[in-house]
C-alpha positions in Angstrom: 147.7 189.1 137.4 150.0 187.6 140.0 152.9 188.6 142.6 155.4 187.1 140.2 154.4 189.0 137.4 154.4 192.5 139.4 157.3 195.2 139.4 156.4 195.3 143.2 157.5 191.7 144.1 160.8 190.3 145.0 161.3 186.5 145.4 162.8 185.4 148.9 165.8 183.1 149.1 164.1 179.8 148.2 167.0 177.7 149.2 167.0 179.2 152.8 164.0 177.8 153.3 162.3 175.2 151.3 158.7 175.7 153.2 158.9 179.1 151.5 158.9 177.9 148.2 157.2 180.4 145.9 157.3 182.8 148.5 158.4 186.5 148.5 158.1 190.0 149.6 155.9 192.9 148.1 157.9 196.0 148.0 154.9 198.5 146.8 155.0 200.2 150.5 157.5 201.0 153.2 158.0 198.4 155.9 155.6 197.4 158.4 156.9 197.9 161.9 156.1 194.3 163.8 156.8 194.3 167.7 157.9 191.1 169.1 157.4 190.2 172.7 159.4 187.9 174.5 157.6 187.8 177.9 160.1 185.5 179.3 163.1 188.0 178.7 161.0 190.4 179.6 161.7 192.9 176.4 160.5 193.9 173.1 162.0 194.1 169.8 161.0 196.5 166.9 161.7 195.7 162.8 160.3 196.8 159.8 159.4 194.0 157.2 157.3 194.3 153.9 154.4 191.8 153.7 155.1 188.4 152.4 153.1 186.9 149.9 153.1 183.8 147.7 153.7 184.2 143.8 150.1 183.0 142.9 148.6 186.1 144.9 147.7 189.3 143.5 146.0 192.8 144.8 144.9 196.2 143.4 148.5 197.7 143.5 149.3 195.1 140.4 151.7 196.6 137.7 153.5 194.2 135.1 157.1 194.3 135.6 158.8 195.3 132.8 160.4 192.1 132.2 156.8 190.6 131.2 155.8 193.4 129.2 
């Protein structure tokens, strides 16, 4: 069982970034709302985002994509 071998997981753009090699999102669930604060501006921002994990991970939502099975 790992993220790369889920139905759940999509890889990110690994040639946007090169530190986030391996890297990608777990789709299982809606979004997670994050606030950020920018004290200086003195505002907030709002976006969703799904939890980004690393291909070698894994968690009790695991199902084998189909394209392992």
């Amino acid at each position: 069982m790992r993220c790369d071998k889920c139905k759940w997981w999509s890889r990110l753009d690994e040639q946007s970034n090169t530190q986030l090699s391996g890297a990608g999102y777990c789709l299982r669930f809606p979004p997670v709302i994050i606030q950020t604060d920018d004290s200086e501006e003195d505002f907030y921002e709002w976006y969703g985002e799904w939890p980004k994990t690393h291909q070698k991970e894994w968690c009790g939502e695991f199902m084998k994509s189909e394209q392992d099975a």
